[in-house]
PLY file of the C-alpha trace (Angstrom):
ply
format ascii 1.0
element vertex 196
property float x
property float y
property float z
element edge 195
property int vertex1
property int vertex2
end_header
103.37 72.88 74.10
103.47 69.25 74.69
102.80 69.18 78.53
101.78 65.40 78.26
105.23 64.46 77.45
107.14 66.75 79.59
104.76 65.42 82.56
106.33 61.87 81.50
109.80 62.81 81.03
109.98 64.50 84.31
108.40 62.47 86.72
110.22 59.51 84.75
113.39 60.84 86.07
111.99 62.18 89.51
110.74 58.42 90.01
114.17 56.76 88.91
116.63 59.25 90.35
115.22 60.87 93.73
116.93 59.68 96.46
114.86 57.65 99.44
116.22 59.81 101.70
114.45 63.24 100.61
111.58 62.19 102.93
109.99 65.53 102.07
110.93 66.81 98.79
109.95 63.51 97.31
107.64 62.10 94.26
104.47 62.62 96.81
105.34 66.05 97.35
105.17 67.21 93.74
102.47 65.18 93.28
100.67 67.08 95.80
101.41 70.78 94.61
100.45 69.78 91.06
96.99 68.47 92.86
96.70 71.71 94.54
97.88 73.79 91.52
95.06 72.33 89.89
93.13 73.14 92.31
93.63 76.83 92.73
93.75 77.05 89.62
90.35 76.19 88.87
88.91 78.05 91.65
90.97 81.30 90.60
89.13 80.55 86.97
92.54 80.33 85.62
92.79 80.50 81.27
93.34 77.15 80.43
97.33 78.26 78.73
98.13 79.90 82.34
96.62 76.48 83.77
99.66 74.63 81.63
102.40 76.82 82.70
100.77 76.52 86.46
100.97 72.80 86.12
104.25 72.76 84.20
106.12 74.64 87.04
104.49 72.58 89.37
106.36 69.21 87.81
109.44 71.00 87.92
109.58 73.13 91.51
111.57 70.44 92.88
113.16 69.07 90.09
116.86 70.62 91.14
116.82 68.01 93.63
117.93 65.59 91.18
121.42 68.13 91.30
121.70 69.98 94.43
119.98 70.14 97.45
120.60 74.11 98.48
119.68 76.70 96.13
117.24 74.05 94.10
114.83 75.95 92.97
117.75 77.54 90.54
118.90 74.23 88.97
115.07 73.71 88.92
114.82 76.67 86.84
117.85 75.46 84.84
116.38 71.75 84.30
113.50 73.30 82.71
114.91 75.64 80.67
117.13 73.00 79.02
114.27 70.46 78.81
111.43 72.40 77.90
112.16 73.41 74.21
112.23 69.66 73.34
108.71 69.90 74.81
107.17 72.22 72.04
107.71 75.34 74.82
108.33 78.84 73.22
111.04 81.04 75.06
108.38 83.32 76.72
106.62 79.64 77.96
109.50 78.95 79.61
110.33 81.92 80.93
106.98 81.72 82.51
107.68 78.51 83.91
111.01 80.01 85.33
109.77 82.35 87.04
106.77 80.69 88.48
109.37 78.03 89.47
111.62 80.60 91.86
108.73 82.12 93.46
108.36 79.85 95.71
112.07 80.36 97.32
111.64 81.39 101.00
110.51 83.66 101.53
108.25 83.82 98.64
107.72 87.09 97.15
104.82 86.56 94.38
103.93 89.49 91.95
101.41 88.16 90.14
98.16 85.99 90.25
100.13 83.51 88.79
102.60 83.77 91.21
99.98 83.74 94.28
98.48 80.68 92.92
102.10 78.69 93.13
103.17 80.04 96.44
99.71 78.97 97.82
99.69 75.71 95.80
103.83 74.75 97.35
102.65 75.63 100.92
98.78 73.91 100.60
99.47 71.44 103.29
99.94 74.21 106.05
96.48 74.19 106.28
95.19 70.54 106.09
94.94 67.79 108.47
98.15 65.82 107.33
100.26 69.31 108.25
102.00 67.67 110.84
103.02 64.76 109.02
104.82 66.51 106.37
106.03 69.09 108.97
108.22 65.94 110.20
109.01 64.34 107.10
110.70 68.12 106.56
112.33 67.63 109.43
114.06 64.18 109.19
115.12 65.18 105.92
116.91 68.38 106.74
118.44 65.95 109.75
119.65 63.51 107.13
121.34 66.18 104.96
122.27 67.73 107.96
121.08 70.98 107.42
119.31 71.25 110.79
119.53 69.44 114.27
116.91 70.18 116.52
115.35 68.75 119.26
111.70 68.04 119.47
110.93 71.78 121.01
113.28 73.08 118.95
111.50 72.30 115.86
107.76 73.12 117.29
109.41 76.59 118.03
110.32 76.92 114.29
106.50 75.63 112.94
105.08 78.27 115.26
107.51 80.99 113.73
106.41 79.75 110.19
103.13 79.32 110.42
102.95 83.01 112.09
104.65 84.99 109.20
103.28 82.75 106.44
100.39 84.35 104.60
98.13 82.56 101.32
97.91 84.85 98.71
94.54 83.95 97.01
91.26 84.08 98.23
90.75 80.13 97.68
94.05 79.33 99.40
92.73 81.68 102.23
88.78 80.52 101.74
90.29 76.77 101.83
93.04 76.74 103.85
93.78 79.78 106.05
91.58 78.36 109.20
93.12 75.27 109.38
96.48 76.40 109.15
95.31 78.74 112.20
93.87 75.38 114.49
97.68 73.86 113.39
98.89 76.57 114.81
97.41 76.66 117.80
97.92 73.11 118.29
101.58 73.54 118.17
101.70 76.27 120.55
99.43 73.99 122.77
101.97 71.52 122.65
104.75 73.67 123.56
102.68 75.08 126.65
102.02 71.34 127.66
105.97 71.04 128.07
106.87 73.67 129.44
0 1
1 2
2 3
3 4
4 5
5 6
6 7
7 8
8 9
9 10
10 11
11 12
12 13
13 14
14 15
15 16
16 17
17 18
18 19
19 20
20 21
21 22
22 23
23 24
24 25
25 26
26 27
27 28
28 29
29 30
30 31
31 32
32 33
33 34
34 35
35 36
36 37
37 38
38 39
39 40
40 41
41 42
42 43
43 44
44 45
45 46
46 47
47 48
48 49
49 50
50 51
51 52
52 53
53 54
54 55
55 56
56 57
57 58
58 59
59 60
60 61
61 62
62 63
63 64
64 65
65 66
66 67
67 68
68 69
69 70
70 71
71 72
72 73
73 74
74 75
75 76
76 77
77 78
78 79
79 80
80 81
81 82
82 83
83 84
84 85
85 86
86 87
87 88
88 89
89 90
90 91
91 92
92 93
93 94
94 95
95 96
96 97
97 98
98 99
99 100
100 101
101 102
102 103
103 104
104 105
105 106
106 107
107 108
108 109
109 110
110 111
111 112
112 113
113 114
114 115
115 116
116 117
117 118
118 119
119 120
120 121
121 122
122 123
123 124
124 125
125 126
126 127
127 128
128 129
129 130
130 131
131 132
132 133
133 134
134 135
135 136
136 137
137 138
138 139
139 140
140 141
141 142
142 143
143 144
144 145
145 146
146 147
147 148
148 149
149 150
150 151
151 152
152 153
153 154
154 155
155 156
156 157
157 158
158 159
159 160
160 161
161 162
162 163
163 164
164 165
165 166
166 167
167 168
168 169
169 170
170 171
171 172
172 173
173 174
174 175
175 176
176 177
177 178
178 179
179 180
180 181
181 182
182 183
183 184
184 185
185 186
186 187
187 188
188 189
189 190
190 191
191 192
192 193
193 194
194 195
């Protein structure tokens, strides 16, 4: 495996191609799950290979956005399996990648450890201070490709729904994140009693 130069391939074309108007699924978005991949990772005294394929699948998650914006994650899956080979990546490496790159479809549905660690690593910012920040950068972006219109309340309604089926999988994620994303929640709601 040559993750070095798959890391520089990838983000190469991430950086050059993305559009400016994925205001979520941007550059600073996988930057951030390969952060908290790392992370999790390391906490969840991941082997070192696993750590690779964690970070690996991390660069590509969002990668499909450079095709399609619904149904991503697949031509995600698809960039890396046509990309990865050139990378030094055996079949089984890639498969691994693959697979760690569709669990996090919503709703994610992990079956592994390594699974847990990139559900909780794609949905880290639930529970941090700049939730509510990406929260809107989500939602200007699914305005802008018109996938959603909602007014203000509309979209608090939809963050409280989230946040209240959403679950962390691994004990860091929970350890680190879980009351936080609890306080987020309850600020929402807070907001939504202040209008009504």
């Amino acid at each position: 495996m040559d993750p070095g130069a798959a890391s520089e391939y990838i983000i190469g074309r991430l950086q050059r191609e993305l559009p400016p108007s994925l205001t979520y699924h941007c550059m600073e978005h996988t930057l951030d799950v390969i952060e908290a991949t790392r992370l999790l990772a390391g906490m969840e005294k991941i082997s070192q290979p696993d750590k690779t394929l964690l970070e690996t699948a991390a660069l590509y998650h969002d990668a499909g956005m450079l095709v399609r914006y619904k149904d991503h994650e697949l031509a995600s899956a698809s960039l890396a399996r046509e990309t990865l080979p050139g990378f030094s990546y055996s079949p089984a490496e890639i498969n691994q990648v693959e697979r760690l790159i569709m669990v996090t479809r919503l709703p994610q549905r992990p079956y592994n450890h390594l699974e847990q660690v990139m559900c909780d690593a794609d949905l880290d910012y639930l529970g941090r201070d700049d939730f509510f920040i990406h929260s809107f950068k989500l939602r200007l972006e699914w305005q802008v490709f018109g996938i959603l219109h909602t007014t203000l309340a509309e979209w608090l309604d939809i963050q409280i729904r989230f946040l209240s089926e959403h679950r962390y999988f691994t004990g860091s994620a929970i350890s680190l994140r879980q009351e936080k994303k609890l306080l987020n929640l309850d600020e929402i709601r807070s907001l939504v009693n202040r209008k009504s």
